[in-house]
C-alpha positions as CSV (number, residue, x, y, z in Angstrom):
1,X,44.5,13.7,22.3
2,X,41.2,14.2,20.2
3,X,40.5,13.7,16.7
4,X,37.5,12.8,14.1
5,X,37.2,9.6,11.8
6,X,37.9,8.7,8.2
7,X,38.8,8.1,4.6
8,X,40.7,10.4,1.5
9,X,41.7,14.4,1.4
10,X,43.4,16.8,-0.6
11,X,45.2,20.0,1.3
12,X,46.1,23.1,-1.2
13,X,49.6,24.1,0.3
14,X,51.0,27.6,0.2
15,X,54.6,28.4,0.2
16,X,55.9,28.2,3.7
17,X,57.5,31.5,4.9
18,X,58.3,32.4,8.7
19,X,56.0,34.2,11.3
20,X,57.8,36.0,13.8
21,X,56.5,34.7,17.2
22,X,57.6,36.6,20.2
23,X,58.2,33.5,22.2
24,X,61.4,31.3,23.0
25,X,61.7,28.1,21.1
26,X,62.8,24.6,22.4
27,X,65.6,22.7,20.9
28,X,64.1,19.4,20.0
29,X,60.1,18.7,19.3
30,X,58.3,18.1,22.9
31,X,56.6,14.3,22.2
32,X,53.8,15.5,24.1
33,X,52.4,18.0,21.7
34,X,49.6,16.2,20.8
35,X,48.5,15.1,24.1
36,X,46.0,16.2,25.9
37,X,48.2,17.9,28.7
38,X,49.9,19.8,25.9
39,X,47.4,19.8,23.3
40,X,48.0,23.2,22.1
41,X,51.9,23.9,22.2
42,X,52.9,24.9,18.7
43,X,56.5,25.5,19.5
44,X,57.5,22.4,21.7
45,X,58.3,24.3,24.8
46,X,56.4,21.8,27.0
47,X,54.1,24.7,27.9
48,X,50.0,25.1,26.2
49,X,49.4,28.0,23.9
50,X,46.4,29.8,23.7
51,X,44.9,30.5,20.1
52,X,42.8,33.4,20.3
53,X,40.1,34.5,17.2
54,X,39.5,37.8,16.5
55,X,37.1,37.6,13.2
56,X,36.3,41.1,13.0
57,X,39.4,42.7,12.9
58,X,40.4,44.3,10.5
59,X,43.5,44.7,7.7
60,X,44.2,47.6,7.1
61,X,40.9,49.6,5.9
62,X,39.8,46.0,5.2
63,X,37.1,45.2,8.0
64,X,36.2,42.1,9.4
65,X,39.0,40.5,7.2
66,X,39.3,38.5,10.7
67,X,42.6,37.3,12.5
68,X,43.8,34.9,15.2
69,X,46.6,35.8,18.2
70,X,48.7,32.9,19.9
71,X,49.2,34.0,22.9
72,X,52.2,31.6,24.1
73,X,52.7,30.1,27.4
74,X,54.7,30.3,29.9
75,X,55.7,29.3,33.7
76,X,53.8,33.2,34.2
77,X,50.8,31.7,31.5
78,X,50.1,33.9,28.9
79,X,50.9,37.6,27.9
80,X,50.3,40.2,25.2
81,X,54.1,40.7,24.9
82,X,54.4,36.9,23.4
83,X,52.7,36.5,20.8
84,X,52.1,35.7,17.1
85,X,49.6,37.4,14.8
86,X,48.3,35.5,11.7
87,X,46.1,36.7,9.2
88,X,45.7,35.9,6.0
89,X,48.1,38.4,4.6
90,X,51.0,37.0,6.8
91,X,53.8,35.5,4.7
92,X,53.2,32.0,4.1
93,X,49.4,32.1,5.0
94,X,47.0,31.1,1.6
95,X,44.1,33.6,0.6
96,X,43.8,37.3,0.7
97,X,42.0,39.3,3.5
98,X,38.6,40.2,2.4
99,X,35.7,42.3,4.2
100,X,33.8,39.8,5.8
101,X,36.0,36.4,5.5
102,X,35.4,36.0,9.6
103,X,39.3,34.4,9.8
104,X,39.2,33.3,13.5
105,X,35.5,32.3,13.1
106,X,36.9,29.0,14.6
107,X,40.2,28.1,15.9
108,X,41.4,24.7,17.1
109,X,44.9,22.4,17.3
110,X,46.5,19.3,16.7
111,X,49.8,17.5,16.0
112,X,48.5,16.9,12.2
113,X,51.3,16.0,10.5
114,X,52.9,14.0,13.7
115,X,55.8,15.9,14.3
116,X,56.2,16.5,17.9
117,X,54.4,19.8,17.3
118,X,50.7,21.2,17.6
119,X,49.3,23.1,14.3
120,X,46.8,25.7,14.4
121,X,43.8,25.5,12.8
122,X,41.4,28.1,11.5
123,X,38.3,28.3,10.1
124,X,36.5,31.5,8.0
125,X,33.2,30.4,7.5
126,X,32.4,33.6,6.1
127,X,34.9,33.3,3.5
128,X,33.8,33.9,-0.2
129,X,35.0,31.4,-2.9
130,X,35.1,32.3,-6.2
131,X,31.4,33.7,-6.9
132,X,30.1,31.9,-3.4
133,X,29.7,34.1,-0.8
134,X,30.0,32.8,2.5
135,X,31.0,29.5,1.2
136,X,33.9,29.5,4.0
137,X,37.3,28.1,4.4
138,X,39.5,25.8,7.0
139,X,43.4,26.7,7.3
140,X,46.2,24.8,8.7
141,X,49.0,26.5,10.0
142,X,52.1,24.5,10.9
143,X,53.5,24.2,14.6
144,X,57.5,23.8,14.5
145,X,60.7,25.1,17.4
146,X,60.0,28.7,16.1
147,X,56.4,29.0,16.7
148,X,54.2,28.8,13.4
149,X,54.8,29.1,9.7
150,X,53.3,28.6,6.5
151,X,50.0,27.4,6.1
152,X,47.6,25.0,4.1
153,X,44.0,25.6,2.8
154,X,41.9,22.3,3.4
155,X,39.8,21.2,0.5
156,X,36.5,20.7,0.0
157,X,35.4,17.3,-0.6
158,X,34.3,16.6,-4.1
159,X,30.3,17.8,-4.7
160,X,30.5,19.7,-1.2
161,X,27.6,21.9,-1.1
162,X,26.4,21.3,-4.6
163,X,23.2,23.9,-5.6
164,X,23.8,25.5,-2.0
165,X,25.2,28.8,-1.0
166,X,26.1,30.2,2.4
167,X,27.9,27.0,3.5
168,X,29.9,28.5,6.0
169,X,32.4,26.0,5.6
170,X,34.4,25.4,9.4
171,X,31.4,26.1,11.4
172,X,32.9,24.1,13.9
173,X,36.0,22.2,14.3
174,X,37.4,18.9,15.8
175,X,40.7,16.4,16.2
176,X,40.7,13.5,17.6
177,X,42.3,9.8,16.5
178,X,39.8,7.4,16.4
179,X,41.7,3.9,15.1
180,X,44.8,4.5,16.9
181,X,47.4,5.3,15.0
182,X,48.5,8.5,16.8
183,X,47.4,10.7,13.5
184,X,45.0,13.1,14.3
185,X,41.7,12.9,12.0
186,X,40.2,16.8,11.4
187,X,36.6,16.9,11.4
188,X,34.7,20.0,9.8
189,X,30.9,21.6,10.6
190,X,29.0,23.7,7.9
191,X,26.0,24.6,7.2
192,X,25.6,22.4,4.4
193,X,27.8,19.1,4.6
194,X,30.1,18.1,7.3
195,X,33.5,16.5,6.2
196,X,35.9,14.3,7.7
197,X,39.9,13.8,7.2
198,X,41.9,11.1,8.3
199,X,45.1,11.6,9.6
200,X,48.5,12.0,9.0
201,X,48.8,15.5,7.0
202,X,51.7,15.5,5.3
203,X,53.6,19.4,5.0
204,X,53.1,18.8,1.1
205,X,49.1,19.2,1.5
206,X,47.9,15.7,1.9
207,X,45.9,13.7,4.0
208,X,45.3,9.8,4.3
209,X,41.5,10.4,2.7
210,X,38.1,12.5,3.3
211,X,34.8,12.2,2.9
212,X,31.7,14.0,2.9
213,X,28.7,14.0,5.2
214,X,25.8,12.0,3.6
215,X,23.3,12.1,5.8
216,X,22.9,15.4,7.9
217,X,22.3,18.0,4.7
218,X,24.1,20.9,7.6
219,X,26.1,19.8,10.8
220,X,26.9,22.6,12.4
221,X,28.4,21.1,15.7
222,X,31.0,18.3,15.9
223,X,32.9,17.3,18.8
224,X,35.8,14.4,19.7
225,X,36.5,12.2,22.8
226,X,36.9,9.2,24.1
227,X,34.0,8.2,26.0
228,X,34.7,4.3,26.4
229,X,38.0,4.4,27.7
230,X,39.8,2.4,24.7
231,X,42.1,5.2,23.5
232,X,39.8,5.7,20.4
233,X,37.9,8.8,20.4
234,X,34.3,9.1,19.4
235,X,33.1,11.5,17.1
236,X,29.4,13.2,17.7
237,X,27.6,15.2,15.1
238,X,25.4,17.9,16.3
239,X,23.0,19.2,13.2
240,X,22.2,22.2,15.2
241,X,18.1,22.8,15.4
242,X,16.0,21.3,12.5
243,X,11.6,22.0,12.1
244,X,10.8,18.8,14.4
245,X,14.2,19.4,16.9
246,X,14.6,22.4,17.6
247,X,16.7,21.8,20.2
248,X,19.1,20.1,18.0
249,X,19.9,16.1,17.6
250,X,23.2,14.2,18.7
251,X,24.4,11.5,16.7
252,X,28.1,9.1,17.7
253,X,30.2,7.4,15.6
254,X,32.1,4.7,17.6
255,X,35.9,4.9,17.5
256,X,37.6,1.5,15.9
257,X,40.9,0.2,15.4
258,X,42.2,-0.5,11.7
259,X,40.8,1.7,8.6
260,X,37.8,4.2,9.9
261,X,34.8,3.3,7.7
262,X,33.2,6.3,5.3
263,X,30.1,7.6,6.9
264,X,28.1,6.1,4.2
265,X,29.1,2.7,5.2
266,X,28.7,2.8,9.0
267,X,25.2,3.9,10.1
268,X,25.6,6.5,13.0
269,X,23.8,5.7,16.4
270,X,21.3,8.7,17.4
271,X,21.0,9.7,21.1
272,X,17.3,10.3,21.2
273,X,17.5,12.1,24.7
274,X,20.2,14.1,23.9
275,X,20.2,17.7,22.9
276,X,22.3,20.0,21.6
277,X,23.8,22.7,19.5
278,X,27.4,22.4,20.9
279,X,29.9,20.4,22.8
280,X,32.5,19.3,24.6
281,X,33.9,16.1,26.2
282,X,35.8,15.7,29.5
283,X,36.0,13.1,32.6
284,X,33.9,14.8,34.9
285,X,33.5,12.4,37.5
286,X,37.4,11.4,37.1
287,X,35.7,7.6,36.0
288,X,38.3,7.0,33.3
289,X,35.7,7.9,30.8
290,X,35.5,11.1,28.7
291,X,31.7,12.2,29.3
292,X,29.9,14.9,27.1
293,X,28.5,18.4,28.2
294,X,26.0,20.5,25.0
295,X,24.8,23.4,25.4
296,X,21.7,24.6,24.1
297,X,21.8,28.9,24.6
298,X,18.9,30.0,22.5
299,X,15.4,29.8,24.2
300,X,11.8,30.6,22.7
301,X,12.2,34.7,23.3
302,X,14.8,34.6,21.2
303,X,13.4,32.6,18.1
304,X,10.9,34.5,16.7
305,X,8.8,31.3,16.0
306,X,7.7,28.2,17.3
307,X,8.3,27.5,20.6
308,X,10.5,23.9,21.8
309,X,13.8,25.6,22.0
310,X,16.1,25.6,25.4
311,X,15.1,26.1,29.2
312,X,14.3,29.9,29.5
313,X,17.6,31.7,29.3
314,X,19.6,28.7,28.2
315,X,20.7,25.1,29.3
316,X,23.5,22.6,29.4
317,X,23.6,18.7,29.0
318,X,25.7,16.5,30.6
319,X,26.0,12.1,29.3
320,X,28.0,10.4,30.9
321,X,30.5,8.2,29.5
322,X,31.6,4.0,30.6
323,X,32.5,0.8,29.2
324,X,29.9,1.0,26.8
325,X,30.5,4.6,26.2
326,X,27.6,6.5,25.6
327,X,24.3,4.9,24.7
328,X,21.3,5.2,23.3
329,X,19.0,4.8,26.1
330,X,20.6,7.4,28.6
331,X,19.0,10.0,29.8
332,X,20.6,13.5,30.2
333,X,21.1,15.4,33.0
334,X,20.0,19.3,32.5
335,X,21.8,22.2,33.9
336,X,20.3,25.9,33.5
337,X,20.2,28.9,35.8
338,X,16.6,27.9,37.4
339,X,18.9,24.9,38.9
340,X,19.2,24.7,42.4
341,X,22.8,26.2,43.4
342,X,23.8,27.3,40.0
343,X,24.1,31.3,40.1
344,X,22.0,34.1,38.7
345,X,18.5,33.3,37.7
346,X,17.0,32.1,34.0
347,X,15.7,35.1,32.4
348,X,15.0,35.6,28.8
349,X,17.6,35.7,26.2
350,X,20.9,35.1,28.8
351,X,22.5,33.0,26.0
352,X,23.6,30.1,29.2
353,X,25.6,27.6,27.0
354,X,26.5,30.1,24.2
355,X,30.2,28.7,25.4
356,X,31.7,26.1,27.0
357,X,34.5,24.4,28.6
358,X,35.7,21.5,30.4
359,X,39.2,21.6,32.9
360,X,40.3,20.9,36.1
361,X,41.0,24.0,37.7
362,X,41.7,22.9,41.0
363,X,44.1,19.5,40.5
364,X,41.6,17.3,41.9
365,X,41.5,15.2,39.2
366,X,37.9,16.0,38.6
367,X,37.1,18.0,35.2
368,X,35.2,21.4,35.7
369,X,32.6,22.7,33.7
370,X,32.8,26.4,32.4
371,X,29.5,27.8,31.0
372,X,29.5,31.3,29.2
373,X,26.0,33.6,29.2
374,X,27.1,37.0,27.1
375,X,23.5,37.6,27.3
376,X,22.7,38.0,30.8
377,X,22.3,41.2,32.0
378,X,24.7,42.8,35.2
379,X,22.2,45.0,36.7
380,X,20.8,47.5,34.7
381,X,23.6,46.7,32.3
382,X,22.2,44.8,29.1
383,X,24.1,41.8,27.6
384,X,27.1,42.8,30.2
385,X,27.6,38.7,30.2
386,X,28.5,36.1,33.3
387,X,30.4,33.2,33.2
388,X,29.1,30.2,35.4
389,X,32.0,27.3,36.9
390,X,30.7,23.9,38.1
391,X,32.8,21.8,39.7
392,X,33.5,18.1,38.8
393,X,33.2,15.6,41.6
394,X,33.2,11.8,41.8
395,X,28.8,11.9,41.4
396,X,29.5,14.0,38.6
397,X,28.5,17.6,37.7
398,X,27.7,19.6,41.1
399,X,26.1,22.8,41.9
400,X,28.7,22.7,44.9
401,X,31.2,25.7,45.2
402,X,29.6,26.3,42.3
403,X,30.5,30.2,41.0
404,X,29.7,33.2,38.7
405,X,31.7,35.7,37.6
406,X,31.1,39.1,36.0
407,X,33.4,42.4,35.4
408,X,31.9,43.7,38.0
409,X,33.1,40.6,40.5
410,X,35.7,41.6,42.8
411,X,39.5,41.0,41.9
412,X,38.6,41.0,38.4
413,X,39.8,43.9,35.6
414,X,37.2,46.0,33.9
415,X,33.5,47.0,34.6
416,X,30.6,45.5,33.0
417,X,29.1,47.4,30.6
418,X,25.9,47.5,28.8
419,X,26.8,44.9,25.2
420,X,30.5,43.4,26.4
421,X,29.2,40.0,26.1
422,X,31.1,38.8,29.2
423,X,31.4,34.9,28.5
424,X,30.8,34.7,24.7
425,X,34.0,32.5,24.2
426,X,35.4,30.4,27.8
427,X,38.5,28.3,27.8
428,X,39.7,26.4,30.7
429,X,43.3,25.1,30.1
430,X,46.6,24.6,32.2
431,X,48.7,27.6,30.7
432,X,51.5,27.5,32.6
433,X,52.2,24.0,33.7
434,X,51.2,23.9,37.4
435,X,48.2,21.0,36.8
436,X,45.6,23.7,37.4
437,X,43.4,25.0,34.4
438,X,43.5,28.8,34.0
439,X,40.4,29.9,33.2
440,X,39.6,31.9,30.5
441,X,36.8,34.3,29.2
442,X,36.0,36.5,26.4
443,X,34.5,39.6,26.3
444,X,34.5,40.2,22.7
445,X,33.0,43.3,22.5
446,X,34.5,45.4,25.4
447,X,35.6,48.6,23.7
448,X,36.4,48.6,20.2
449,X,38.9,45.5,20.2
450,X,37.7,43.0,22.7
451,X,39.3,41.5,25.8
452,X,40.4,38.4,27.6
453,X,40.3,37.6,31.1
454,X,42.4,35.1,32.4
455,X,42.9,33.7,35.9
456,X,45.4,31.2,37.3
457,X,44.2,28.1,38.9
458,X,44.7,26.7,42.5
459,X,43.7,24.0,45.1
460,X,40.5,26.3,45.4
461,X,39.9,27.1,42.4
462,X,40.3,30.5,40.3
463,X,42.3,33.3,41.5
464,X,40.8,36.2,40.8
465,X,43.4,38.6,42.7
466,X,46.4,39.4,40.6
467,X,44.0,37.8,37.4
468,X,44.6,40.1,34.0
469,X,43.1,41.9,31.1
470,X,44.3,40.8,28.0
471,X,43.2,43.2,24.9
472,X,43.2,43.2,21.3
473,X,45.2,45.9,20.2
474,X,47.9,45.5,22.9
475,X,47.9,41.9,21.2
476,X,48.7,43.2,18.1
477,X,45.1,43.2,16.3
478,X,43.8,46.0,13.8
479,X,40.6,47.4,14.3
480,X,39.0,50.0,11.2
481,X,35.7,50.6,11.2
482,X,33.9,48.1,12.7
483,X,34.9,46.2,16.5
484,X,37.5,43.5,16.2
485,X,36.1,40.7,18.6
486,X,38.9,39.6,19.9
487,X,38.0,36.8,22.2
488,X,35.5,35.9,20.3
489,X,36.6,32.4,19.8
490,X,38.1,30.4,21.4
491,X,39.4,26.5,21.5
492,X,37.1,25.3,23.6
493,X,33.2,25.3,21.9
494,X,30.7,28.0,21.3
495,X,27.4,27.8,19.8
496,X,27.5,29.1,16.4
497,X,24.2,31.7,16.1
C-alpha cells in the first residue's frame, strides 16, 4: 500500500453518473484493493488494472483535450476489448475537454475513500483555470463492483501558486499511508508548490486536511514507500533540477503513527548524495525494506547550458532501505548504459531513466528494475527507444541476466521506427494474478495513436513469444489532428521534461 503525509483538504465533487466498463464485476468489494498485490483493481475482481494516459488525444475536433484507458485484468492480463475510457466529457467526470488540458498527464490509484475498491487518479497539468493557463488539475475517479464512476476535482490548497503561472498542477503523483490508519494520504508535484492530503476521502469531496509545500517553491517529483519496514510509508520530494543541482535534490519525510505533522512543522531530512528527478520505491534485495531507485534522463547535450546534469545518455540511482530507513550519509549506487553488463552503450541524448519501474517479474521474491530510454536510437533509427530490465537479487541491483529490448527484438510486435519513443512510459505489474509482473512499455508515439507492449512474466523472466500490441484507437482513444500518446503515462514514474 503507498501513500503521502498530512493535514486538511477540500475535494469539489461532481455528480456521479456511470461509465460503462467492458469488464465483469465482483459481488462484494475485494479487501485487498488497496494493497500492494492489488494496488490498482478498481472493480474488486481480485485481478490489477492497468490505467493507461493518453494526454494528447483528442475529443472530438478538440486536440490534446487528453484521456486515460483502464485496461482491466484478467486470468489472460489485459486486452483492448475490456476497457473503460474516461475523459473529461464522460458523464460524471468534472471539467470540460479543452485543447491542451494534457488529461492523462499523470495517472495513479488508491483505495481513497477505504472502501474495498482502488480509485483512479488523474492529473492535467496542462489544464487552464480560469484566466491561468497551465495552472493544471488533479481528478479522482471512484473505484466500485462496476468499474469506475463519477469523479472529484481536488482542490488547490489555499494561496497555491500565488503571483505564479504555469503551475502545472499534478506534475507528479503519490499514495501511500504514512501513520497507519489504512487511509491513503495523496501527495501532489507542480511546478510551483507541492501539496499533501491526508486520508480518508469521503465520496462527498472531503479529505481529513491538506497542506501546502513551504519550502521547495516547485517539486516536481514525489514518491511513497516504506523504507524502514514499520508499515508507515515515507514520502520523498524530488524538486527536479535547480541553478546549484542540476541534477536534482532528494529530501524524506519520515512516516509516524498518530496525526502527520504539516510540513512547516517537521523539518525534512535532505539526502545530500542523492539525485534525482524521479522515483520509485521497491524491495530490491527482498530485505524487508522498500529501497528507492531515481532516475536522472537528461544529460549536458541536452540542456543547452551549463554543464552538471546526468551520466552521458542518462543514469539511475539506487538507496537502499533498513532499520533506519534511508539516511543521510548513504551513498548511492549509479546505474547508466556505460555500466558494465547493462545493454546498449551511453550516447548523447538516450533519455536512460526518462521511466521507471520496479516488479518482480520472475517470482523470486526479488523486485526488478525497469528502465525506459525513448531516446536511444535503434540503428539508423532516431529516438526508436529501448527499454533496459535489471534484475533484483539478494546483493541488490545486478547487471546479471540483465536485458534490453527494442521493436525490433525478436518475439516482440512492431518495428522500430525513426521517433516511437520505445520506453517513454514502463510499468511492471502482476496483471493477471500468477505472482509474475508483466512488463509493460509505451511507445507513445508509434503511428498516430500510440502503443503498448505487454509481456507476461515467468520463472525466467519476460515472455516475449505470444507478447501483444496494445493500441490507442483499438482502445477506444480519439485522435484529430495532432498524435494521441497513448502510453504515454503510465503508473509507475516518468521524468516530467
Amino acid at each position: 500500500m503507498r501513500r503521502a503525509v498530512l493535514a486538511a483538504a477540500v475535494l469539489t465533487a461532481s455528480v456521479a453518473v456511470t461509465l460503462t466498463p467492458v469488464t465483469s464485476s465482483a459481488a462484494a468489494p475485494y479487501k485487498g484493493a488497496n494493497t500492494a498485490a492489488v494496488q490498482d483493481d478498481f472493480n474488486g475482481d481480485g485481478y490489477r488494472d492497468l490505467a493507461v494516459g493518453a494526454p494528447k488525444a483528442s475529443n472530438g475536433s478538440v486536440d490534446e483535450a487528453g484521456s486515460v484507458v483502464v485496461l482491466y485484468g484478467s486470468k489472460s492480463s489485459v486486452s483492448a476489448t475490456r476497457r473503460t475510457v474516461i475523459t473529461q466529457a464522460t458523464s460524471g467526470i468534472p471539467g470540460s475537454p479543452e485543447e491542451g488540458d494534457d488529461f492523462g498527464g499523470t495517472v495513479a490509484a488508491a483505495d481513497l475513500d477505504r472502501d474495498g475498491y482502488a480509485d483512479l487518479i488523474v492529473g492535467a497539468p496542462d489544464e487552464g483555470v480560469g484566466s491561468q493557463d497551465a495552472r493544471g488539475s488533479v481528478t479522482v475517479v471512484w473505484g466500485g463492483p462496476n468499474g469506475l464512476k463519477g469523479g472529484t476535482n481536488v482542490s488547490v490548497p489555499s494561496g497555491y501558486g500565488d503571483g505564479r503561472t504555469y503551475c502545472r498542477f499534478g506534475l507528479s503523483l503519490a499514495t501511500g499511508d504514512m501513520n497507519g490508519d489504512g487511509a491513503p494520504e495523496l501527495s501532489v508535484g507542480s511546478g510551483c508548490e507541492a501539496a499533501s492530503y491526508t486520508g480518508p476521502f469521503t465520496r462527498t469531496g472531503k479529505a481529513a486536511g491538506t497542506v501546502g509545500d513551504t519550502f521547495f517553491g516547485g517539486t516536481r517529483g514525489v514518491v511513497m514507500g516504506d523504507v524502514d519496514g514499520d508499515g508507515l510509508a515515507e514520502q520523498f520530494w524530488l524538486p527536479g533540477p535547480s541553478d546549484d543541482d542540476l541534477r536534482g535534490s532528494v529530501y524524506v519525510y519520515r512516516g509516524a503513527s498518530g496525526p502527520n505533522p504539516a510540513p512547516s512543522e517537521a523539518a525534512p531530512t535532505e539526502l545530500p548524495y542523492a539525485d534525482g528527478h524521479a522515483g520509485v520505491i521497491g524491495d530490491i534485495n527482498g530485505d524487508g525494506y522498500g529501497d528507492l531507485v531515481t532516475g536522472i534522463s537528461s544529460d549536458d547535450s541536452m540542456s543547452g547550458g551549463p554543464a552538471g546534469w546526468a551520466h552521458r545518455g542518462g543514469e539511475i540511482q539506487v538507496l537502499y532501505g533498513s532499520a533506519q530507513g534511508i539516511t543521510a550519509d548513504q551513498k548511492p549506487k549509479v546505474y547508466h548504459q556505460d555500466t558494465a553488463g547493462v545493454p546498449g552503450s551511453a550516447e548523447n541524448g538516450d533519455m536512460f531513466g526518462q521511466s521507471i519501474s520496479i516488479g518482480d517479474v520472475n517470482g523470486d521474491k526479488y523486485a526488478d528494475v525497469l528502465v525506459g530510454s525513448p531516446g536511444e536510437a535503434v540503428g539508423t533509427r532516431a529516438s526508436a527507444g529501448t527499454a533496459v530490465l535489471l534484475r533484483g537479487s539478494a546483493s541488490g541491483l545486478t547487471t546479471t541476466k540483465a536485458a534490453g529490448y527494442t521493436q525490433d527484438t525478436a518475439g516482440i510486435p512492431g518495428t522500430a521506427e525513426t521517433g516511437d519513443q520505445f520506453g517513454a512510459a514502463v510499468h511492471l505489474a502482476d496483471l493477471n494474478q500468477d505472482g509474475k509482473a508483466e512488463t509493460v512499455v509505451g511507445a507513445p508515439t508509434e503511428n498516430s495513436d500510440g502503443c503498448l507492449w505487454t509481456a507476461r512474466g515467468s520463472a525466467s523472466g519476460p515472455v516475449l513469444t505470444g507478447s501483444v500490441n496494445v493500441c490507442g484507437k483499438t482502445s477506444g482513444i480519439t485522435v484529430h489532428g495532432v498524435k494521441g500518446y497513448f502510453g504515454a503515462t503510465l503508473p509507475s514514474t516518468h521524468v516530467e521534461l
